[in-house]
C-alpha positions, 0 to 999 in steps of 0.5 A: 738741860740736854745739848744737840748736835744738828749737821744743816745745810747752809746755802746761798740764795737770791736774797741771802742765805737759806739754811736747814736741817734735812730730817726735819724740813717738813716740819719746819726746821727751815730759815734764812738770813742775809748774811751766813752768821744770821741764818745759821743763828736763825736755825739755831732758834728754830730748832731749839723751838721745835725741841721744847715743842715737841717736850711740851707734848711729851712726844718723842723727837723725830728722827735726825738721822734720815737724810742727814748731811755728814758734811754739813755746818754743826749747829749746837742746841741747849735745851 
């Protein structure tokens, strides 16, 4: 098992909270929730799907750096 450290941007939205991670919006690293703690448990989810994705492929991981948020909410994966 490998732990991941994903810096998100959490911000409200006209029916809750949307949240994501910037270097991998595009490839869906993106959700919501109505409260703060369910979106946030939310990117954990998609994230950590995306990871075992892309090891079921045996592709390399996209790069977290681009456009990451220094000042963004740590989310931790176990994968």
């Amino acid at each position: 098992m490998k732990d991941y450290v994903f810096r998100v941007v959490l911000e409200p939205d006209e029916e809750g909270w949307h949240v994501y991670f910037p270097p991998w919006a595009s490839i869906g690293a993106s959700t919501w929730g109505y409260t703060r703690e369910e979106a946030l448990y939310h990117i954990q989810e998609v994230l950590e799907m995306i990871i075992e994705e892309f090891e079921e492929e045996g592709t390399p991981l996209p790069s977290m750096e681009e456009e990451e948020v220094p000042d963004g909410i740590p989310v931790s994966v176990t994968v």
